[in-house]
C-alpha positions in Angstrom: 6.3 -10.5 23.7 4.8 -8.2 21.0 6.8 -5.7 19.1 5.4 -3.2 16.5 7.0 -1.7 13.9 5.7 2.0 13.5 7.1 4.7 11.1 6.2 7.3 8.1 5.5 5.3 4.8 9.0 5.1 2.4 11.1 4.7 5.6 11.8 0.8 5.1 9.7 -0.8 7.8 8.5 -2.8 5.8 11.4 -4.3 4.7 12.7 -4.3 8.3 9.7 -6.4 9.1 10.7 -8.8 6.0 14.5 -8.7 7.8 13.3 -9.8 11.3 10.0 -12.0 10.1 12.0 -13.9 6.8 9.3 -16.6 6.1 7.6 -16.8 9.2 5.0 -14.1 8.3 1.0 -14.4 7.7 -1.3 -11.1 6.3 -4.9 -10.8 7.7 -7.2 -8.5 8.6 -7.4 -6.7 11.8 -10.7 -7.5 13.9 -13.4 -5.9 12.3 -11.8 -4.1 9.5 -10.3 -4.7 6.2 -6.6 -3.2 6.8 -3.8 -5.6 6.4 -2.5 -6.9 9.2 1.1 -8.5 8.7 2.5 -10.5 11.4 5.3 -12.5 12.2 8.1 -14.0 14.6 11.7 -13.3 15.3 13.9 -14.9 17.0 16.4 -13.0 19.2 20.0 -13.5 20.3 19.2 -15.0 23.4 17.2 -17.3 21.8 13.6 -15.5 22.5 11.1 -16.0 20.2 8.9 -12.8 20.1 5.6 -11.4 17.3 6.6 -8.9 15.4 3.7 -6.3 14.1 3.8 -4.3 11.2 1.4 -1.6 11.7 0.2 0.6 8.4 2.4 3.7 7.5 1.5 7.0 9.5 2.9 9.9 9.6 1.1 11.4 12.9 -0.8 9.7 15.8 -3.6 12.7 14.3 -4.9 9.9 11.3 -6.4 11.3 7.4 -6.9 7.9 6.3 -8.7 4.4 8.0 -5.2 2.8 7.6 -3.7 6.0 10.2 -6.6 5.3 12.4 -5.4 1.6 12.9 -2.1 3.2 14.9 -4.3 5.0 16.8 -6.4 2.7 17.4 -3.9 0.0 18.5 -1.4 2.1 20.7 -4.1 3.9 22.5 -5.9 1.2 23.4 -4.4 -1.7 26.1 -7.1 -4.6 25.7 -6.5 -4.5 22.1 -5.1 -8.1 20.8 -2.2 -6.2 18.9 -0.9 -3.5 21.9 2.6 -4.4 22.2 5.2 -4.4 25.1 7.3 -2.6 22.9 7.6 0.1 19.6 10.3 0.3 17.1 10.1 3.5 15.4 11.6 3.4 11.8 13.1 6.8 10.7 14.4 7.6 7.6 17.8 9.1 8.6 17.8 11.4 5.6 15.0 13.1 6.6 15.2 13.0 10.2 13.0 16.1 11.0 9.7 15.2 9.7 10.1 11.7 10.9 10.8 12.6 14.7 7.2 13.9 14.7 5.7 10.9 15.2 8.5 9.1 16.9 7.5 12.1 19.7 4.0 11.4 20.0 4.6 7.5 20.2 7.5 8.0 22.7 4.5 10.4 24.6 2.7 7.2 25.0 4.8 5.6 27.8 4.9 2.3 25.8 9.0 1.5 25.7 10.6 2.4 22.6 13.5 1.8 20.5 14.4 4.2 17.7 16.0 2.4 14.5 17.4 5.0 12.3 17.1 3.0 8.9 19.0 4.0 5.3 22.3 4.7 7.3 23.9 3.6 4.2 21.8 6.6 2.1 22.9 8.6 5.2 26.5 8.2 4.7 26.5 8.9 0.5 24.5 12.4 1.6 27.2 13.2 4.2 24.7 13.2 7.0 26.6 12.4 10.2 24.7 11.6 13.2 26.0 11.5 16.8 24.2 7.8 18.0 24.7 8.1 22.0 24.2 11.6 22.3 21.0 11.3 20.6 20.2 8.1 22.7 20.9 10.4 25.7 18.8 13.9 24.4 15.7 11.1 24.2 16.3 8.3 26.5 15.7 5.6 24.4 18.3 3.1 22.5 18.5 4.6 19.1 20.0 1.5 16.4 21.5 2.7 13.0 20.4 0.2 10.5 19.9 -0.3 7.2 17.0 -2.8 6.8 17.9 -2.9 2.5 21.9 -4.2 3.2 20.8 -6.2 6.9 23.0 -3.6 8.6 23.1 -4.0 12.1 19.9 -5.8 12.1 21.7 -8.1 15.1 22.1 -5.1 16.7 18.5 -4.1 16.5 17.4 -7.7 18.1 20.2 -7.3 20.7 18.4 -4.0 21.4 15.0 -5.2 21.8 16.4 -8.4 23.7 17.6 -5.6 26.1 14.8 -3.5 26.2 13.6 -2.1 29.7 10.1 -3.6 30.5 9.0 0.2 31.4 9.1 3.6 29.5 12.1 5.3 30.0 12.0 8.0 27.4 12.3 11.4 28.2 8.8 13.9 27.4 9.6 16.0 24.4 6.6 18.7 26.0 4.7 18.9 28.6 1.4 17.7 27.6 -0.7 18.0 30.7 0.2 22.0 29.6 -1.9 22.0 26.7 -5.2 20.8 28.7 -4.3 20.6 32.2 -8.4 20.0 33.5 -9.6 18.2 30.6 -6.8 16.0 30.8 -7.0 15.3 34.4 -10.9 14.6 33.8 -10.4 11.9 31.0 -8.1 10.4 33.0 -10.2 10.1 35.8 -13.9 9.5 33.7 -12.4 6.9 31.2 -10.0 5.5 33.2 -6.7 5.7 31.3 -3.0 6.2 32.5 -1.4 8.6 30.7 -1.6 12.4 30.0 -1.4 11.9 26.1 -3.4 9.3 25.7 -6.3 11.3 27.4 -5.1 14.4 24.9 -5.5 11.9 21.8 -9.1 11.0 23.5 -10.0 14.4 23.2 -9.2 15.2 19.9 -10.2 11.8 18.3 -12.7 10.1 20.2 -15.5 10.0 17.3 -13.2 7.7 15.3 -11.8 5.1 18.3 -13.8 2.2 17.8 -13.5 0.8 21.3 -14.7 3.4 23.0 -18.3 3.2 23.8 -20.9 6.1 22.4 -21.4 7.0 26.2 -17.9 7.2 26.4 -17.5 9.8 23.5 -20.7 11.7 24.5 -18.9 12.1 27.3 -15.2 13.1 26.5 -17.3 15.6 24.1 -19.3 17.1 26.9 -16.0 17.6 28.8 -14.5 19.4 25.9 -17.5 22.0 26.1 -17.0 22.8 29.6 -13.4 23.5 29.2 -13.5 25.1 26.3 -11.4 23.0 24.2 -10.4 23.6 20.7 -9.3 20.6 18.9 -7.6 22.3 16.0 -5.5 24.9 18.1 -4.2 22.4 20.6 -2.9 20.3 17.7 -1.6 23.5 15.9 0.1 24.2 19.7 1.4 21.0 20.2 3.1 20.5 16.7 4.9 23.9 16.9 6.6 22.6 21.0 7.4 19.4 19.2 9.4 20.8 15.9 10.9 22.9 18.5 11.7 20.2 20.8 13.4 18.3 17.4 15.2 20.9 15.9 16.7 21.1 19.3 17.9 17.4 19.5 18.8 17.6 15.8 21.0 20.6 15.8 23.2 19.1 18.7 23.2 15.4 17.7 23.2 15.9 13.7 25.8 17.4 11.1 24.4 18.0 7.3 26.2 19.8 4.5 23.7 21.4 3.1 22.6 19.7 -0.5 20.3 20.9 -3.6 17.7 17.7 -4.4 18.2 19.1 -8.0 21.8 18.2 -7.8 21.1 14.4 -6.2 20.8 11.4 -7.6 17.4 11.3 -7.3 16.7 14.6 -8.7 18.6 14.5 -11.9 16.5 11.0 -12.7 13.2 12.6 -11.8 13.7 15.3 -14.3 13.5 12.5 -17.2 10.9 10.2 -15.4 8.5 13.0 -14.3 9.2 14.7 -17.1 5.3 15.7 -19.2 6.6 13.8 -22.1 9.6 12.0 -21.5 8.3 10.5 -18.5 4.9 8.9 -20.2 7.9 7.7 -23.2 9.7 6.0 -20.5 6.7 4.3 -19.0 5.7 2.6 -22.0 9.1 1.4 -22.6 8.7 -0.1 -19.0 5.7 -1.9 -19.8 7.3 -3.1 -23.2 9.5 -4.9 -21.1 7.3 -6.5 -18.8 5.1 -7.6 -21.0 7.9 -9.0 -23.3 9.2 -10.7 -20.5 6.1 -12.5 -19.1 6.0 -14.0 -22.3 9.9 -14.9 -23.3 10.8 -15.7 -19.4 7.8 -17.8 -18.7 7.8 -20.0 -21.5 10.7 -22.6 -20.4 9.1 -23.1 -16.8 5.8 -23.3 -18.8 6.6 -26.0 -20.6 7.9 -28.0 -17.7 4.6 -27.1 -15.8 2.6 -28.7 -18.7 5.0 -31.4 -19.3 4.9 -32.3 -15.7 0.9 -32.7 -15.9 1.3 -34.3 -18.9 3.6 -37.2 -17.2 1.1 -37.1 -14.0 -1.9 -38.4 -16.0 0.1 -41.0 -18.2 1.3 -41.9 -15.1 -1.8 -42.1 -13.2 -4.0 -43.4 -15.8 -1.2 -46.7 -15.4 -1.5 -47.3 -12.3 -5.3 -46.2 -11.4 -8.2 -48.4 -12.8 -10.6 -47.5 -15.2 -13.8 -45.8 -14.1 -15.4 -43.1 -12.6 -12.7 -42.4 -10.2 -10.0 -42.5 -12.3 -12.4 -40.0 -15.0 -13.1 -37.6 -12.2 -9.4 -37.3 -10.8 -8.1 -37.0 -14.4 -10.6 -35.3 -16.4 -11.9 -33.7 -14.0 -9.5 -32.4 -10.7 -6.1 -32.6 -12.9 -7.0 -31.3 -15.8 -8.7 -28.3 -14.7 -5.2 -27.6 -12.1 -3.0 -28.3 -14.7 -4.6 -25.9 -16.7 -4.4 -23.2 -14.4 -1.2 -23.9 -12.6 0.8 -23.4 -15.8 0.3 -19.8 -15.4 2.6 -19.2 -12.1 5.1 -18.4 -13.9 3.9 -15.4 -15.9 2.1 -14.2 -12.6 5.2 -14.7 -10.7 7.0 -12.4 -13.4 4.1 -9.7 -13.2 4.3 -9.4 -9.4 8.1 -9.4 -9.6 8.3 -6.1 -11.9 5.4 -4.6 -9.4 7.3 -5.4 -6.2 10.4 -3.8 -8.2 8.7 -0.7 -8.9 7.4 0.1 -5.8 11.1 -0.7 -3.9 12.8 1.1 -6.3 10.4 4.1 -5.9 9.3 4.6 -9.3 5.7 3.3 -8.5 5.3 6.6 -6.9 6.6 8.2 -9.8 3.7 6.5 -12.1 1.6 8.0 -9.7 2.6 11.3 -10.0 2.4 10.8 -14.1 -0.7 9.7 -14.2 -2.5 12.7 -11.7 -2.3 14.7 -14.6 -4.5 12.6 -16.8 -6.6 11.6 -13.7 -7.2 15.3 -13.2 -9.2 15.7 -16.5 -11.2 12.6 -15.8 -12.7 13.9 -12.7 -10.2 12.0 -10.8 -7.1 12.8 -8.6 -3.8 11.0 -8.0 -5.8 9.0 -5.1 -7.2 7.0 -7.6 -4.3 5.9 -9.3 -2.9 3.7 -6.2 -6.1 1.7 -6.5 -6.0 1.7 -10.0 -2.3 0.8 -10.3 -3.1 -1.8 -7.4 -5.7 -3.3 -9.7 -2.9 -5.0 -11.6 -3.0 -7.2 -8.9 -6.5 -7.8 -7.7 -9.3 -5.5 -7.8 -10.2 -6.7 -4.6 -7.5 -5.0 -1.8 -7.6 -1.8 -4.4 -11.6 -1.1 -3.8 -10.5 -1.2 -0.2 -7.7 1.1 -0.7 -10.2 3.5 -2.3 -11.6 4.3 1.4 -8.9 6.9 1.8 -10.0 9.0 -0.9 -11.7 12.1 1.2 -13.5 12.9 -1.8 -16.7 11.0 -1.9 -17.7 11.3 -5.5 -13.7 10.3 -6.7 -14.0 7.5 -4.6 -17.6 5.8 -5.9 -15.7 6.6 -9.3 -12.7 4.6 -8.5 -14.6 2.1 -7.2 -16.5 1.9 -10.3 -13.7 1.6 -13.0 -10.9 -0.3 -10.8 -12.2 -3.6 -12.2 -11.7 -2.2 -15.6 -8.0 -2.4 -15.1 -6.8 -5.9 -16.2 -5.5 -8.0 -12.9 -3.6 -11.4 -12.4 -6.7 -13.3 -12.8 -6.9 -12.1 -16.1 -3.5 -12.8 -17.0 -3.8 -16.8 -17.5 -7.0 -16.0 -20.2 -5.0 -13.5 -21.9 -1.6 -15.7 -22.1 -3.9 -18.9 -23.9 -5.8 -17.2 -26.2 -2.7 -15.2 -27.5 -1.0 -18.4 -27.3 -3.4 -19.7 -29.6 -3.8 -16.8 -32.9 -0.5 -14.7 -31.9 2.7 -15.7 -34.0 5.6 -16.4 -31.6 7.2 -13.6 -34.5 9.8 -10.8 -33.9 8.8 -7.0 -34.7 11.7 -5.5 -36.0 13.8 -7.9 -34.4 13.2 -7.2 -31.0 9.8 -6.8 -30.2 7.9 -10.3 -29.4 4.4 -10.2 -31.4 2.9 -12.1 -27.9 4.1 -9.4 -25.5 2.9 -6.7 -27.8 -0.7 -8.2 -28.1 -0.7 -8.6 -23.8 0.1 -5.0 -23.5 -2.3 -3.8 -26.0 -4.9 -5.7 -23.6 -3.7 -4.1 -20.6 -3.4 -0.8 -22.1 -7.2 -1.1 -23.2 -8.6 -2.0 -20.0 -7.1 1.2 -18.7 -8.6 3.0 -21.8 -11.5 1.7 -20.6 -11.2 2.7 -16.9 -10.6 6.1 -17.4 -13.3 6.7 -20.3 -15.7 5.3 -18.3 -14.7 7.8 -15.7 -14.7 10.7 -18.0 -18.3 9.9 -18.2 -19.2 9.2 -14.5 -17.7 12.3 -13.8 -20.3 13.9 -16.0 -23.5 11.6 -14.6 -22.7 11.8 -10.5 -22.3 15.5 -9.0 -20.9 16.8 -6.2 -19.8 20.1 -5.1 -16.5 18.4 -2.8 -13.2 19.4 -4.1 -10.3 17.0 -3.9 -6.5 17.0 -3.4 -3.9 14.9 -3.8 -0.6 14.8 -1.6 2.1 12.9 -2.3 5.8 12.1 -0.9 8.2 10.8 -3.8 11.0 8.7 -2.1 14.5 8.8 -3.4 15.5 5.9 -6.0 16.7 3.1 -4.6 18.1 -0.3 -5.5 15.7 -3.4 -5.5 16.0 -5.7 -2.1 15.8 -8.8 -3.7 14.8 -10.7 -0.4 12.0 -8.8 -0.1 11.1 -8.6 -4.1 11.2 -12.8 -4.1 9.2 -12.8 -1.2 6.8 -11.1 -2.6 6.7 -13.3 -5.2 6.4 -16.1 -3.1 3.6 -14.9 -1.0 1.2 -14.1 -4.2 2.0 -16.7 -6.5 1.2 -19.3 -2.8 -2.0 -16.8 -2.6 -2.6 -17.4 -5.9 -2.3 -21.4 -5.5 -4.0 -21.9 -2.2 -7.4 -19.4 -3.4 -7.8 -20.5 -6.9 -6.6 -24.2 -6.0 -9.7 -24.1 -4.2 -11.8 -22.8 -6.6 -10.6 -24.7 -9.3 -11.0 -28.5 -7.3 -14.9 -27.4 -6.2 -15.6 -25.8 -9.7 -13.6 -29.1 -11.6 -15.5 -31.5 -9.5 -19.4 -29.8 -10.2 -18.0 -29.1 -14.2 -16.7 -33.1 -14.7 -20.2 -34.5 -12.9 -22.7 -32.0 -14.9 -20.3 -33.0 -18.3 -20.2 -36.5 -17.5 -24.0 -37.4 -16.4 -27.2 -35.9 -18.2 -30.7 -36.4 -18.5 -32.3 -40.8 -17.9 -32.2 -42.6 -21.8 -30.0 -39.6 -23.4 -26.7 -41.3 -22.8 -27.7 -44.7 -23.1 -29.6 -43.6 -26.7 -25.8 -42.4 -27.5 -24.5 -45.9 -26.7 -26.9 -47.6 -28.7 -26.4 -45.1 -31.9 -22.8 -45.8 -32.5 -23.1 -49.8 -31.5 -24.9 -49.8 -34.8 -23.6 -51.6 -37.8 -23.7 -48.0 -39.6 -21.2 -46.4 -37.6 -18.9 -49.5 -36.9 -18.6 -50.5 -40.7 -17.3 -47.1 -41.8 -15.2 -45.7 -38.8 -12.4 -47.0 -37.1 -13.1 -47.8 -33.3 -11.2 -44.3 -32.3 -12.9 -42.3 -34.0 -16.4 -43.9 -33.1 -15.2 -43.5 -29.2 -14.4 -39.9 -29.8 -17.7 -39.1 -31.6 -19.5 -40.9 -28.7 -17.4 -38.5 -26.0 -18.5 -35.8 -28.2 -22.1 -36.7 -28.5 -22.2 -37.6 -25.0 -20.8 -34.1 -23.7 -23.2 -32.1 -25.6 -26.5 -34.1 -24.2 -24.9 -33.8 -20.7 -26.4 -30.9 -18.1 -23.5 -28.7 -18.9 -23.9 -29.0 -22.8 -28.3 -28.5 -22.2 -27.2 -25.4 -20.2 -24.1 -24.1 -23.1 -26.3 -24.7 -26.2 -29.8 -23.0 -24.0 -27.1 -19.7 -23.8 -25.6 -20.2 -27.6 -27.8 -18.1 -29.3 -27.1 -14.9 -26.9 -23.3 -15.4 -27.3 -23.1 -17.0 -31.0 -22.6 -13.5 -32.3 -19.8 -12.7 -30.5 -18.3 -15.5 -31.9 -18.8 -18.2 -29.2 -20.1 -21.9 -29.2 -21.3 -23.6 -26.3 -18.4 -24.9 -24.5 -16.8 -21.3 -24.2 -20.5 -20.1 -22.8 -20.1 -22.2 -19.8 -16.6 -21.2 -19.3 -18.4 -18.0 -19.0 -20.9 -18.7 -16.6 -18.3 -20.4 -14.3 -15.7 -18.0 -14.2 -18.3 -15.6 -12.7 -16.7 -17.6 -9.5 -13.0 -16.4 -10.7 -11.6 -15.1 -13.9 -9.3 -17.7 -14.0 -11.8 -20.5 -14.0 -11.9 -19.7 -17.2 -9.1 -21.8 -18.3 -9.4 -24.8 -15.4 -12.9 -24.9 -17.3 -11.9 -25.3 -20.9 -9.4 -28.3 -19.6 -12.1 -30.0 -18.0 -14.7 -30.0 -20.9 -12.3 -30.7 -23.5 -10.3 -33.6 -21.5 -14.3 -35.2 -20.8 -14.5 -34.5 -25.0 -11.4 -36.5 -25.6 -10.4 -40.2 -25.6 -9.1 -41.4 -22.4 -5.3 -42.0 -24.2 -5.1 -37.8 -25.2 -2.9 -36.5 -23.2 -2.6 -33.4 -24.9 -1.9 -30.1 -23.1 -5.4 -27.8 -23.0 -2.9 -25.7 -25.9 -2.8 -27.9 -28.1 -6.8 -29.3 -27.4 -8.2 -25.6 -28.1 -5.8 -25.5 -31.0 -7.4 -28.6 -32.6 -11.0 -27.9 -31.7 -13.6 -27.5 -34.7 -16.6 -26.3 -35.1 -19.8 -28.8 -35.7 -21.3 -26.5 -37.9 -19.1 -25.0 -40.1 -16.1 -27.8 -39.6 -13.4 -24.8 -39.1 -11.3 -24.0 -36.1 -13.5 -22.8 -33.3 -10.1 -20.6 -31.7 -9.8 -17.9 -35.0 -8.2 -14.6 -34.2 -11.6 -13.2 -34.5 -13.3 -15.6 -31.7 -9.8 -15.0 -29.7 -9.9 -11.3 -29.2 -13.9 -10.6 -29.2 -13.3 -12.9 -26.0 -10.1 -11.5 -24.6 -12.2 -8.3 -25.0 -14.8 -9.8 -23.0 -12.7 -10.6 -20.3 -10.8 -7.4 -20.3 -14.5 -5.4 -19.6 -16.9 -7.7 -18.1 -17.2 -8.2 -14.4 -16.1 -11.5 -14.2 -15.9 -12.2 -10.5 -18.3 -12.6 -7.8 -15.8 -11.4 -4.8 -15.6 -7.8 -6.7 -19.1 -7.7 -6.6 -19.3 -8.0 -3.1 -16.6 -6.1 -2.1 -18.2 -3.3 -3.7 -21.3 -3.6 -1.8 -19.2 -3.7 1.6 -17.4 -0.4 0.6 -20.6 1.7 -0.8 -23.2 -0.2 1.9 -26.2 -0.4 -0.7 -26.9 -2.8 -3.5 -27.0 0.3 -5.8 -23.4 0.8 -7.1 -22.7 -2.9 -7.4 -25.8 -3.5 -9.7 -24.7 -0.6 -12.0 -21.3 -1.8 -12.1 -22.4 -5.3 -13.4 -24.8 -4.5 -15.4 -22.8 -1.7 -17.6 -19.3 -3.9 -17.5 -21.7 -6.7 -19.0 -23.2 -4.4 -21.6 -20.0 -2.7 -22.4 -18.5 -6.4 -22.7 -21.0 -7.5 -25.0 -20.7 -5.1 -27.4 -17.2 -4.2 -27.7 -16.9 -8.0 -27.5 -19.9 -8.2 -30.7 -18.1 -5.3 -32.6 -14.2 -7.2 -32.1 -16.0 -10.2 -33.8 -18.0 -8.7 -36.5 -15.2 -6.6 -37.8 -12.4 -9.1 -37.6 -14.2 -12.5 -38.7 
């Protein structure tokens, strides 16, 4: 049995789906399209196990966006893989009236509903009382008051669906087949649907419903013609009979005091954090925190992380012989894991404050903020959700760009959202700071560490929206934009649903770059380990001679010999071929092919350092890849190769350059041309190169 979840966004179905789904959830795409499709299974009272879909927010069966047209697309169409035997329609019961709108249309559908009125707890502190059978009776379905945050009644709610009718029983809000009698009566017939209101959507929307065919639309359009229809009056008709219909309901089954939202709880907060100053004051002092707290929460778990690798290849190194196996799995797999896993952590914390924001509703709030510097970029508000999503991946928030209308603000925000610093920067930016930041307070409170992260973060969004200041001048268009946006009253965290969140990136984050890292660790440790016939063997003979082993000690003749070997290896050829290019910025070889690897995934970065410098070392160091940067030296001039100089020209780097191949061709799939993606690599690589050359050059 298949159930979806429909609803405006900020009613809580999501976090009803978390409530019925727990664990037992999966995200993919649906067919054809990249809109996140969350599934899971529920088990029911009477012991049924049944799928559970969460289908994107909407707030009308008449879509603005590609995410709207997924509803649409699903519920209209029966041999569609997700068409379920039954809706839930999440309401907010604070704001019952806008809500009902689409509850309407998807009870219009004949598909059996059940109507979960959700934030009955908010209900109740607003002194919103509403009368639960009479409503069930004025619509004919079971209506559930719930509150998915507190896991009200959500028995109840599988009780409900346990007993839910295999047939429509809901009552019509309006009589559709009134608005269209003949056309309707037509489709029906022609294109062989059912219902009266499906046949009215096919009319208005049959240009964007991907299964019908283009004979099919022709014809639903030539049928329009001949009766004269006029998409945008019908809707206009049909919304006015269905606010009637649910003011109606409402007045008989509902009893409000009426209420100021100046004089709420929500209201009296927004006039700090929206405020023109006051509110950007109070962001910063947000990111303070989360910044400070990547770095002071994370480092205990840290250390066990590292000390746990640590252990792992003592331990292994005891029990598995010496040799190329035991080189490739140590050296090689574990090193490069170990040196990227340490990170969860600090990623854990960072998607923890974002899943807070956004249940708490302030995430909308940042939003709001930021339109107004957006604005003067060229931009809109849009853009910020991508942007802000960008903190994440850079990835899902190119795909959320699709539903700016605006053409030229989206190829913009396409353009810069890899500008703004995401996870996969995070482990880069944690080491290096690690390395030439003082673990120091400032003023007592303020960690030197956190300061330096959000100073990165802070100038990749400098970056972002500079860049778009000057796109804005370069691409034209004569399209005006708008931005509409609903801010959601403050709520309290659901800390279910805030850990798994957690859970589900940070296992993201471990099962993509696990991946990456093992393939990328395997090809690193072979091209480090093996290099051109009669180089290494030449090596071997070198330090077997009486010149070396009368003056050093055996030790330091085996690390020379790692040394010598690495560099006359295909990976050192290919990082000392490169070193001229990248020496004025500050880097030697080794960090070159870090650079040319992590092309694959930012992180890489890291996973490849480990590798190269565990191949560099004597078998016995079992130093963490910390404490190997912090001891490496420059050949040449004999001083530490990590300086606060060589640190930030390559955080800077990797805070512009387009370090990752799936951005790339994301980009393309979005814009459909080869155009866009080659001028966003080739001016994030410039910009990277010379900020990156000016970091150096003035801090060395």
């Amino acid at each position: 049995m298949k159930i979806a979840l429909v609803g405006n966004p900020n009613t809580g179905k999501s976090t009803l789906f978390n409530s019925l789904t727990g664990l037992n959830q999966k995200i993919g795409n649906f067919p054809g399209i990249t809109v996140d499709k969350k599934t899971g299974h529920c088990k029911l009272s009477n012991g049924q196990q049944v799928e559970v879909i969460d289908l994107p927010g909407c707030y009308s069966l008449y879509p603005k966006s590609k995410d709207e047209a997924i509803v649409l697309e699903v519920l209209t169409n029966p041999k569609n893989s997700s068409y379920p035997d039954l809706i839930v329609v999440v309401v907010d019961a604070t704001n019952l009236k806008r809500n009902l709108l689409l509850f309407t249309q998807v009870a219009d559908l004949k598909i059996p509903v059940i109507l979960a009125l959700n934030m009955t707890d908010a209900a109740r502190k607003e002194k919103i009382v509403v009368d639960i059978d009479k409503m069930s009776q004025k619509l004919g379905v079971q209506v559930v008051p719930i509150s998915a945050r507190k896991n009200e009644n959500i028995e109840l709610l599988k009780q409900s669906i346990a007993d839910a009718p295999a047939i429509a029983l809901q009552k019509e809000s309006i009589a559709v087949n009134g608005i269209a009698p003949e056309l309707i009566a037509q489709i029906k017939n022609d294109i062989k649907v059912k219902q009266d209101y499906v046949a009215l959507l096919l009319a208005h929307q049959h240009e964007i419903l991907d299964y019908l065919t283009d004979d099919e639309s022709n014809h639903i359009e030539s049928l329009e013609q001949v009766n004269a229809f006029h998409s945008e009056k019908s809707q206009t008709r049909e919304t006015i009979e269905r606010y009637d219909f649910i003011s109606r309901v409402l007045n008989d089954t509902v009893t409000q005091l009426p209420k100021n939202i100046a004089d709420t709880p929500t209201g009296k907060i927004d006039k700090f954090l929206t405020h023109k100053v006051w509110g950007f004051v109070s962001f910063i002092a947000i990111l303070l925190l989360i910044f400070q707290a990547i770095f002071a929460w994370a480092e205990y778990p840290m250390g066990l992380i590292e000390n746990f690798f640590a252990w792992l290849d003592e331990w292994g190194r005891h029990y598995v012989p010496e040799g190329v196996l035991a080189d490739l799995i140590f050296d090689g797999i574990l090193a490069g894991l170990g040196g990227v896993l340490v990170f969860i952590p600090q990623i854990a914390i960072l998607f923890g404050f974002i899943a807070i924001l956004e249940d708490t509703g302030y995430m909308a709030r940042i939003t709001f903020l930021m339109d107004r510097i957006m604005r003067k970029v060229g931009l809109n508000g849009k853009s910020v959700v991508p942007m802000i999503g960008g903190l994440a991946c850079a990835v899902p928030s190119i795909m959320a760009a699709r539903n700016i209308e605006s053409w030229k603000d989206r190829i913009i925000t396409i353009m810069v959202t890899p500008l703004i610093s995401c996870a996969a920067r995070l482990p880069v930016y944690t080491l290096l700071i690690s390395l030439v930041v003082p673990n120091d307070k400032l003023w007592g409170f303020f960690n030197l560490q956190g300061l330096a992260l959000m100073a990165m973060y802070l100038i990749g969004t400098i970056g972002a929206v500079v860049v778009a200041w000057v796109m804005k001048k370069i691409i034209k268009s004569k399209e005006r934009s708008y931005f509409i946006l609903e801010l959601p009253v403050y709520r309290t965290p659901r800390w279910r649903s805030v850990f798994l969140t957690m859970y589900e990136k940070v296992k993201t984050f471990v099962l993509q770059v696990g991946k990456v890292i093992i393939a990328m660790s395997i090809v690193l440790w072979v091209l480090a380990t093996y290099g051109p016939p009669g180089r290494m063997d030449a090596i071997e003979e070198k330090y077997q001679s009486a010149t070396y082993s009368d003056k050093f000690a055996p030790e330091e003749i085996e690390y020379m010999v790692s040394s010598e070997k690495l560099e006359n290896s295909y990976v050192g050829i290919l990082g000392r071929t490169i070193e001229p290019v990248i020496r004025p910025l500050g880097f030697d070889w080794k960090i070159g092919i870090a650079l040319i690897t992590s092309f694959a995934a930012r992180e890489v970065f890291v996973g490849t350092m480990a590798t190269i410098y565990s191949v560099a070392e004597p078998e016995e160091d079992t130093s963490t890849i910390r404490q190997k940067m912090l001891n490496a030296r420059d050949t040449i001039t004999g001083e530490p190769v990590y300086t606060v100089a060589t640190a930030f020209s390559l955080m800077i780097f990797y805070a512009f350059a387009m370090q990752c191949i799936s951005t790339v061709a994301v980009v393309y799939r979005e814009t459909k041309s080869w155009k866009w993606p080659v001028i966003q690599l080739s001016y994030m690589t410039a910009l990277a190169y010379f900020a990156s050359l000016i970091v150096y050059q003035v801090l060395k």
